[in-house]
LOLO-712498 format. One record per residue: x, y, z of N, C-alpha, C, CB in turn. Coordinates in steps of 0.001 Angstrom, whole numbers, padded with zeros to 6 digits, always signed. Glycine has a CB too. Layout:
REM residues N
XYZXYZXYZXYZ...
***
This chain:
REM residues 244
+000843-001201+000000+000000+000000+000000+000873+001245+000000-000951+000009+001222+000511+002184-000585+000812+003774-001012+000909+004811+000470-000700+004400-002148+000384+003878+002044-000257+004533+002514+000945+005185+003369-001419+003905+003021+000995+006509+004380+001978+007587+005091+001686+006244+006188+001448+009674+005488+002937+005683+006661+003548+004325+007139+003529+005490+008996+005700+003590+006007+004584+006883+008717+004887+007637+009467+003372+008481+010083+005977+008381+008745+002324+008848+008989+001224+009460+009762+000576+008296+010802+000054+010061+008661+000011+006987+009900-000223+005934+010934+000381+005892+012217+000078+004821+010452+001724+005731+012117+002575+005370+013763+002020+006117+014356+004201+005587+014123+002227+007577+014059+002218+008775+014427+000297+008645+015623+002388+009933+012648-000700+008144+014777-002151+008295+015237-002114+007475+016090-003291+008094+014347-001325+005888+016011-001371+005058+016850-000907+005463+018503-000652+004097+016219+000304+005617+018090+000800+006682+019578-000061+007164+020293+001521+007980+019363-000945+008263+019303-002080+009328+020453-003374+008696+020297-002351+011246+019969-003028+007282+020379-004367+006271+020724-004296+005980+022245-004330+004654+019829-002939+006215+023028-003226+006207+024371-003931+007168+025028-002253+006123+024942-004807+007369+025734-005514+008507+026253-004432+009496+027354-006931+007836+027078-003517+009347+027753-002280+009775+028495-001434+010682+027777-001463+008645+028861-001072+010035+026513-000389+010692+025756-000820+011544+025062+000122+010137+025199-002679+011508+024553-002908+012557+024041-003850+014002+024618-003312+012015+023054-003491+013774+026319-003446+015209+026930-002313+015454+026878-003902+015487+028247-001254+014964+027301-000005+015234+027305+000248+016271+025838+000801+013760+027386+000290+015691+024828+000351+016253+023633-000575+017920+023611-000268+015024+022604-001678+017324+024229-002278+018703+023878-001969+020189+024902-003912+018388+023894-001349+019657+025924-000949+020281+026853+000183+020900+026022-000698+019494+028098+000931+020419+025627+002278+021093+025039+002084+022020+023951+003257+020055+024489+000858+021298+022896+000739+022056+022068+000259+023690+022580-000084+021336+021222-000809+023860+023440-001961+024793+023855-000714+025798+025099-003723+023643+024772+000509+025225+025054+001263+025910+025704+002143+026864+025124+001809+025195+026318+001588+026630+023622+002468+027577+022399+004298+028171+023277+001071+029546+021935+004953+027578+023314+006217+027554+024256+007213+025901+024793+005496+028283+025706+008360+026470+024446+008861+024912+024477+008465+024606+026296+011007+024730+023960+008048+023174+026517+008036+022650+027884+008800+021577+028621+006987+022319+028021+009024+021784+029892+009807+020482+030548+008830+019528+030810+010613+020752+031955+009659+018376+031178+008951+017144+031318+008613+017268+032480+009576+015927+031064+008883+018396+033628+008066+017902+034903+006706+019113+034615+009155+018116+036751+006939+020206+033835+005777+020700+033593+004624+019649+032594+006177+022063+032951+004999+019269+031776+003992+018056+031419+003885+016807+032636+004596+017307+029901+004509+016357+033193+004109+015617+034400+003354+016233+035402+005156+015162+035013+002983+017289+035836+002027+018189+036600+001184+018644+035824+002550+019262+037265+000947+018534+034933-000206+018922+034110-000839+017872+034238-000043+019320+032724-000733+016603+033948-001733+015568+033698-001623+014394+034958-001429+014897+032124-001115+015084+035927-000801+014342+036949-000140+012696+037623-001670+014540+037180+001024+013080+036651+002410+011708+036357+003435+011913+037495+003518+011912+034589+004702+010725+037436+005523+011203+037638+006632+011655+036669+005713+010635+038367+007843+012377+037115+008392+012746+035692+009113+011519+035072+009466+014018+035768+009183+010212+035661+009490+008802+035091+009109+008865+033672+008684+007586+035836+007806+008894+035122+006384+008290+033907+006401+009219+032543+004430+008587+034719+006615+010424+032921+006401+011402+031543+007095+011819+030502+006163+012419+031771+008379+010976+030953+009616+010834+030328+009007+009496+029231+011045+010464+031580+008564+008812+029764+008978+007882+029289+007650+007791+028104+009313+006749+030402+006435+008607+027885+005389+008795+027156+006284+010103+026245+003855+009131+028129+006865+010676+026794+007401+011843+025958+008268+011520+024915+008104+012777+026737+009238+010242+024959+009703+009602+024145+009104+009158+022701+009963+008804+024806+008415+008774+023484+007280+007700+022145+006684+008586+021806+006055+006370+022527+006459+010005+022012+005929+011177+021066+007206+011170+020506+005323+012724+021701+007768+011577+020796+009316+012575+020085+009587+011012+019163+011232+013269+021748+009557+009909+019137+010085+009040+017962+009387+009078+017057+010280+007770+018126+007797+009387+017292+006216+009006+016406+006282+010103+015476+004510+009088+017401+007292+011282+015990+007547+012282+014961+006365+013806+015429+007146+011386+013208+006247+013573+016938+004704+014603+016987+005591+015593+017641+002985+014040+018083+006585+015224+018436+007276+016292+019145+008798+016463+019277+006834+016231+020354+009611+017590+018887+010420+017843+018830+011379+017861+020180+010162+018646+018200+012620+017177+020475+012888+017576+021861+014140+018214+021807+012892+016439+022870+014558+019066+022855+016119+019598+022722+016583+019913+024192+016275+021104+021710+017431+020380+024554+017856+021038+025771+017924+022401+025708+019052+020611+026185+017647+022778+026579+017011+024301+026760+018684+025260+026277+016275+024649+028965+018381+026184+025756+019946+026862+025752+019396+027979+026857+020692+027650+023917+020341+028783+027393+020152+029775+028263+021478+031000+028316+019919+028999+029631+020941+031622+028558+022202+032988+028520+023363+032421+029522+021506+034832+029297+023428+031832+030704+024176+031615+031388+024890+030695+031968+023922+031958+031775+026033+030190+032113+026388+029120+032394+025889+028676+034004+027791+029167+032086+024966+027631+033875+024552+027275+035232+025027+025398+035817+022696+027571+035135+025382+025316+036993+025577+023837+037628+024389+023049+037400+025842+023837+039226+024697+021907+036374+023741+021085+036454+023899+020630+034570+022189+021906+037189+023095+019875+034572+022441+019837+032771+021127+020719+032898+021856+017912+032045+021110+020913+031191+020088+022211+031148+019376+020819+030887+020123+023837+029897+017530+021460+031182+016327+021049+031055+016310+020777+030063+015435+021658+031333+015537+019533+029498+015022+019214+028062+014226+019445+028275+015007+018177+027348+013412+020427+027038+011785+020771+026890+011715+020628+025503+011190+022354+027407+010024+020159+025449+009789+019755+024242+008603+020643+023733+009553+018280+024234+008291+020406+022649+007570+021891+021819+006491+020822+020336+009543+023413+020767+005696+021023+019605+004920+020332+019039+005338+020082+017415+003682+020948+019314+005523+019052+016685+006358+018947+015264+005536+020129+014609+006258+017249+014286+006297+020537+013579+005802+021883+012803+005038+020997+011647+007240+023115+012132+005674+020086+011321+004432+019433+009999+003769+018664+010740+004961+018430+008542+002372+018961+009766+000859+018478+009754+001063+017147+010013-000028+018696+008376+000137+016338+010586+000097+014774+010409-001657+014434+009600+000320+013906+012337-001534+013927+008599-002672+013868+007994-002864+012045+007659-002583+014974+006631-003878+011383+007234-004049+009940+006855-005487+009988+006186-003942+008844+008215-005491+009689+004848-006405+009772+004130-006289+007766+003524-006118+011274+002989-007245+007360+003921-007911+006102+003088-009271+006163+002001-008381+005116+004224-009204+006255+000633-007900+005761-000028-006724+007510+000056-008445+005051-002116-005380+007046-000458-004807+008257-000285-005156+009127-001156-003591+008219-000252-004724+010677-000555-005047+011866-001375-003567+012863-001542-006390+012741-000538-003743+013029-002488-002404+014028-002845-002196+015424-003580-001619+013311-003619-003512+016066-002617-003392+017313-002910-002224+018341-002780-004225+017674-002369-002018+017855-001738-000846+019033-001712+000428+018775-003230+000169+018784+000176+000634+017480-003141+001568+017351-004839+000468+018335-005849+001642+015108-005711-000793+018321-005737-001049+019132-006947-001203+020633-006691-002291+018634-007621-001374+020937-005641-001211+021986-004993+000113+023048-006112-000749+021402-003311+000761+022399-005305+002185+022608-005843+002849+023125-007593+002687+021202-005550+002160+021573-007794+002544+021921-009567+001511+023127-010022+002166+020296-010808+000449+023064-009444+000055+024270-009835+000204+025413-009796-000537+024362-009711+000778+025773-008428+001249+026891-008365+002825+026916-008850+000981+027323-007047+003696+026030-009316+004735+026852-010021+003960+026571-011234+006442+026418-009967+002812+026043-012027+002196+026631-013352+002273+027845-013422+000891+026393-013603+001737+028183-012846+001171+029791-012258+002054+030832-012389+000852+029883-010683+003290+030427-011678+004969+031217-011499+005248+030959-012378+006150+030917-010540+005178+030310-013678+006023+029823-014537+005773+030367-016302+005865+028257-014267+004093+030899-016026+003360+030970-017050+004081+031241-018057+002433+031725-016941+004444+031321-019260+005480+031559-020207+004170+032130-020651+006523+030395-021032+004617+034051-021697+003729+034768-022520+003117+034283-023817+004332+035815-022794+001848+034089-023829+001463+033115-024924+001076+032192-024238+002433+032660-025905+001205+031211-023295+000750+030163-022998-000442+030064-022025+001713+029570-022653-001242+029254-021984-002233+029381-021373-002452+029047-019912-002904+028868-022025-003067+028911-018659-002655+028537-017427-002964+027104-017830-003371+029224-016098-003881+026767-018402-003851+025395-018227-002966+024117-019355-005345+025197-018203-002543+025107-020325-000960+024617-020734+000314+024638-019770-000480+025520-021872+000019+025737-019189+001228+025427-018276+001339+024614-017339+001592+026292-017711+000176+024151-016736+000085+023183-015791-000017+021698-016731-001260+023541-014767-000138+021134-017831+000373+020247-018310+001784+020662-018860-000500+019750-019138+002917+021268-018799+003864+021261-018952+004591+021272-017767+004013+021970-019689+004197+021729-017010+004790+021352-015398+004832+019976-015113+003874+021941-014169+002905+019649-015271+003051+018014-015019+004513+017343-015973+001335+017152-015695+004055+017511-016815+005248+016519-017874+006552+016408-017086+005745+017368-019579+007026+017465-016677+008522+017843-016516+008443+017024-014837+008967+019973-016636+007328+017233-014319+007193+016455-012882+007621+014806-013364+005284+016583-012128+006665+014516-014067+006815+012836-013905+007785+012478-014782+005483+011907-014258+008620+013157-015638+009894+013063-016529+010900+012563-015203+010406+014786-017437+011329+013933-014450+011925+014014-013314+011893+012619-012448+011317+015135-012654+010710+012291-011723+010284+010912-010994+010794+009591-012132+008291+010909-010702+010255+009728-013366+010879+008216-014204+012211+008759-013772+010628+007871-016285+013055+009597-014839+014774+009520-014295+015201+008888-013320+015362+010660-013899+014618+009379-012231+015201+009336-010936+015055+007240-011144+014024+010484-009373+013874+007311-011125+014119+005758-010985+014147+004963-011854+013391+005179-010349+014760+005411-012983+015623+005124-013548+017427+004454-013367+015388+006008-013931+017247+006085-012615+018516+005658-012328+018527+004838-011235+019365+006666-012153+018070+004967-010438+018319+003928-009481+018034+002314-009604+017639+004351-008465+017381+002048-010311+016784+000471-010975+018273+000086-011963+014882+000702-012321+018604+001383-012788+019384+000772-014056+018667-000328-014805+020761+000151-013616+017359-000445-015665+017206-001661-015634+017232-002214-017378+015860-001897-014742+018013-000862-018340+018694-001035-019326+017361-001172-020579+019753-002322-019019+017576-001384-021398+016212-001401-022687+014604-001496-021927+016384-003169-023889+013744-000895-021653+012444-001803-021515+011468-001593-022603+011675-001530-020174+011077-003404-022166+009799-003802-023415+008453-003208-022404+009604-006082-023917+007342-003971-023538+006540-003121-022882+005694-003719-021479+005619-002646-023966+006065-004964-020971+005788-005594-019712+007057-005396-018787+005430-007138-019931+008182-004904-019148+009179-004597-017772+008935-003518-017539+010700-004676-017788+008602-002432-018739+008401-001387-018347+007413-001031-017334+008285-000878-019232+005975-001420-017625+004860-001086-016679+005365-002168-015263+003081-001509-017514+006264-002785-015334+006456-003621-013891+007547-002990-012870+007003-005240-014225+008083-002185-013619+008641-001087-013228+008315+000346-012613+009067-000964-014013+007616+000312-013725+006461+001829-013162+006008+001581-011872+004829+002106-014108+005482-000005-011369+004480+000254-010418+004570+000414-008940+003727-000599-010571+006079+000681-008922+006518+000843-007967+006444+001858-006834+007267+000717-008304+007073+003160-007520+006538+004045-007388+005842+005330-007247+006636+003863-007348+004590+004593-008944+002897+005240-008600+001974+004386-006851+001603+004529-010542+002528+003297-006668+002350+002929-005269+002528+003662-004052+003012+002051-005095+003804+003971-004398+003971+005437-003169+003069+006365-003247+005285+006406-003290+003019+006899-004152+002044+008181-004904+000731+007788-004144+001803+008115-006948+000426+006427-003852-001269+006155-003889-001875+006212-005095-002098+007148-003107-001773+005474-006301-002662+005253-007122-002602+003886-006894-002517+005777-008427-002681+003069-006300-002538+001719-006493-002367+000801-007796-003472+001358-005956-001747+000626-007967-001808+000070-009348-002578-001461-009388-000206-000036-009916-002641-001961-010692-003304-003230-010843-002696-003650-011752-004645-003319-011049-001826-005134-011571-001782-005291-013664-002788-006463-013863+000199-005978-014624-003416-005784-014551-004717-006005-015233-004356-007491-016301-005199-004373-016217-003767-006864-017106-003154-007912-017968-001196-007810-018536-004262-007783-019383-000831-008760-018495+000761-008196-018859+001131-006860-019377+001352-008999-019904+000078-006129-020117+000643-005296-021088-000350-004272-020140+000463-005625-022971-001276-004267-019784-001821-003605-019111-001765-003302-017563-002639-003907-019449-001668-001501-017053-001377-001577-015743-002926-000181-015435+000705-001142-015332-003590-000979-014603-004382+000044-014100-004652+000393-012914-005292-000032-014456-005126+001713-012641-005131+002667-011027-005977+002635-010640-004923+004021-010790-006279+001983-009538-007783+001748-009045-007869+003287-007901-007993-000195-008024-007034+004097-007655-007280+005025-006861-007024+006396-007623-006512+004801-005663-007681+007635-007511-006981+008778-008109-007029+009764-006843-007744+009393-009567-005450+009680-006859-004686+010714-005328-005454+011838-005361-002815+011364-005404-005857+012694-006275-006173+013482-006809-007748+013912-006772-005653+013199-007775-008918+013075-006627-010004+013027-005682-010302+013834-004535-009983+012002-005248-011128+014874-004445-012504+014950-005520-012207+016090-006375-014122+015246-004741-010981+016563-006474-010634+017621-007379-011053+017472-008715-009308+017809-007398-010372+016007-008787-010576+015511-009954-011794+015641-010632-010317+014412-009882-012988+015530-009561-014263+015275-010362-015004+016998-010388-015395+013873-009411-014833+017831-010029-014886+019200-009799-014614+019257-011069-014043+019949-008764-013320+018955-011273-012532+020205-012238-011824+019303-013660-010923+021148-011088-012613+017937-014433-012002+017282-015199-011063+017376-015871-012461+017039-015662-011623+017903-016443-010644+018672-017884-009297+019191-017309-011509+020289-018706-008851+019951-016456-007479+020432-015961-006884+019243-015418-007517+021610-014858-007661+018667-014055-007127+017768-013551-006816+016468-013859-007534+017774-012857-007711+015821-014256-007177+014409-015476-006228+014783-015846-007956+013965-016868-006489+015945-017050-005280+016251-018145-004006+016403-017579-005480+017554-018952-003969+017083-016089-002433+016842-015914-002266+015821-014928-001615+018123-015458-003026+015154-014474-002710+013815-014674-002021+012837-015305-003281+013547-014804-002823+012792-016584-002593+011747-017796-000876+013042-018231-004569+011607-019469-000682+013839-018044+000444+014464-018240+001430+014321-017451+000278+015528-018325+001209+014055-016083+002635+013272-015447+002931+011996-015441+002816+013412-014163+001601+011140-016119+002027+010602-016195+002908+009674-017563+001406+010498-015545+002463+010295-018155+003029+010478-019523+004542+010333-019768+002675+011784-019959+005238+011597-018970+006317+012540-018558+006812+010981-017967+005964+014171-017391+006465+010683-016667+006702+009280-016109+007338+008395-016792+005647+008660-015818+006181+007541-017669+007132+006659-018704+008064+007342-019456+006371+005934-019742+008215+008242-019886+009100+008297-021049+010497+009064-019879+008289+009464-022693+010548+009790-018998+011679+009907-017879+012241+008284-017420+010927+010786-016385+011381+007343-017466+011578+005537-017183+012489+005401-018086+010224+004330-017477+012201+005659-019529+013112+005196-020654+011445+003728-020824+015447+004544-019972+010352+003809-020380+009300+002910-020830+008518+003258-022343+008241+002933-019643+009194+003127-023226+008887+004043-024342+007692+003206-025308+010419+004413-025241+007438+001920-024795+006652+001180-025754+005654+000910-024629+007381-000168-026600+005248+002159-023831+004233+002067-022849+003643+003407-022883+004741+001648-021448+001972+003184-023042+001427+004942-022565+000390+005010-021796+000909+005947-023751+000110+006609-021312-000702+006803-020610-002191+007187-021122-000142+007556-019922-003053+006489-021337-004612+007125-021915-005385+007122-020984-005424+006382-023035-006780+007978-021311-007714+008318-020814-008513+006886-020474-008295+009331-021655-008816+006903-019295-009819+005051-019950-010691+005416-018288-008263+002498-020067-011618+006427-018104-012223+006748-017006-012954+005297-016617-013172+008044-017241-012739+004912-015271-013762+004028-014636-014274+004449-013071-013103+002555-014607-015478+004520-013370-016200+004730-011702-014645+003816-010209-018522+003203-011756-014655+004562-009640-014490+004449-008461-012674+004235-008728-015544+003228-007746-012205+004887-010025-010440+004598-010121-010243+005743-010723-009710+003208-011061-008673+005866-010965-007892+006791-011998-008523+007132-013013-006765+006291-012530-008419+008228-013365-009170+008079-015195-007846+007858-015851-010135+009814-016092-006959+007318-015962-005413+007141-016925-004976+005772-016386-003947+008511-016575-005075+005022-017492-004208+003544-017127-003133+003060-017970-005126+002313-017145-001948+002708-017877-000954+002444-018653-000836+001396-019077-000045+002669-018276-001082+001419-021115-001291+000138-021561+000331+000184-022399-002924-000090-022567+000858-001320-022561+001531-001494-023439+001068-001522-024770+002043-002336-023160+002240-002392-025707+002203-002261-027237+000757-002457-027371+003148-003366-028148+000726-003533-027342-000733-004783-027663-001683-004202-027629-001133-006013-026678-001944-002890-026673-003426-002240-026420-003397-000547-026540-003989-002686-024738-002127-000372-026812-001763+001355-026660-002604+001612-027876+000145+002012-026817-003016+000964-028834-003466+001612-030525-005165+001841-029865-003277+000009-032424-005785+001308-028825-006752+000864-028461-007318+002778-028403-006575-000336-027062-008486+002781-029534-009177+004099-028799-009633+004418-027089-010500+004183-029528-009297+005349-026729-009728+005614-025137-011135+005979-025383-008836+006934-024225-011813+005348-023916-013358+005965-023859-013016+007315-023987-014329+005689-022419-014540+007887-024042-014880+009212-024442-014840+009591-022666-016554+009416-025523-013693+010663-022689-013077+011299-021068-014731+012215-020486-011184+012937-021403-014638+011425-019452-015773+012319-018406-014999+012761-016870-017367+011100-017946-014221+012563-017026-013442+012836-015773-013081+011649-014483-014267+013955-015163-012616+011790-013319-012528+010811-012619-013862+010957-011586-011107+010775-012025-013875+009799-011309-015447+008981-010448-014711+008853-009267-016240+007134-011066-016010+008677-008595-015333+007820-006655-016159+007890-006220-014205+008400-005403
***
């Protein structure tokens, strides 16, 4: 699964009811805190609050350090801890707005005179999923691909991404999820399109060149599934956007 491995841990942690006053205490204290001020808040000892404060600070929710201070004083300085600055979010199936977030707004920054916003945001996409094939590219090395290593390659990771992939049939690889939901269904036409545009960019950054990306909308998946040779000539349904 595609799914944030780190947001999960992260929820599991503040499934203890202990830990998640503790947490909220620190947060609502906007100010870094010691562990015996969180141990008097929720009425611990500072063992005890040490030892819950940990398993925040590994789960990734809280930052810890030792206090700096103007003056040299006898002793070790206090560790106080303060609340992680990034969001913790968990979406089933996953969502990946903020990746589109993004490409859109350097569309936006990027607009070249003459071009349209929503050309530019399929030229962003392209150059996005160009970038992602390379990369794992390079790291696979995996030298000529036909058109079944290629999509067995790909599905690695659009998995991360959260599209789940499926191979459907050897030559065929399809997305039963679109990260991209419910944007997608709002706003078709932009969002598919740069969709089916990174992922496009994708195979051919792979070096998957006897593999493409078409339109092939199905209720409750991706509207873009990556067919090899055998089925790439295949007309795409008539695009209505993505379903869910």
């Amino acid at each position: 699964m595609g799914l944030d491995n780190a947001s999960l841990t992260s929820l599991a942690v503040l499934g203890d009811g202990l830990r998640r006053r503790m947490f909220a205490f620190i947060r609502s204290e906007r100010r870094p805190v010691t562990r015996e001020e969180v141990a008097d808040s929720v009425g611990v000892s500072r063992k005890l609050a040490a030892f819950h404060l940990d398993k925040l600070v590994t789960a990734g929710l809280l930052h810890a350090r030792y206090e700096s201070t103007g003056e040299r004083k006898v002793g070790r300085r206090p560790k106080v801890y303060e609340p992680a600055a990034e969001p913790i979010a968990v979406s089933i199936p996953e969502r990946r707005h903020e990746m589109l977030a993004d490409l859109l707004a350097e569309a936006v920054l990027t607009e070249a005179r003459g071009e349209t916003a929503h050309d530019a945001a399929l030229r962003v996409a392209r150059r996005r999923g160009e970038a992602l094939g390379r990369a794992e590219r390079e790291r696979a090395r995996p030298g000529r691909l036909g058109a079944e290593r290629g999509l067995s390659l790909a599905a690695g990771p659009l998995e991360e991404l959260g599209f789940e992939p499926e191979r459907a049939a050897p030559t065929l690889l399809r997305l039963r999820n679109c990260p991209f939901h419910p944007l997608a269904a709002k706003a078709p036409d932009l969002v598919c399109g740069v969709n089916q545009a990174f992922l496009a960019g994708y195979l051919h950054g792979l070096g998957s060149d006897r593999t493409t990306a078409v339109f092939a909308p199905r209720p409750g998946a991706c509207c873009v599934e990556l067919r090899g040779d055998d089925s790439a000539g295949e007309p795409p349904e008539e695009r209505t956007g993505c379903e869910r």
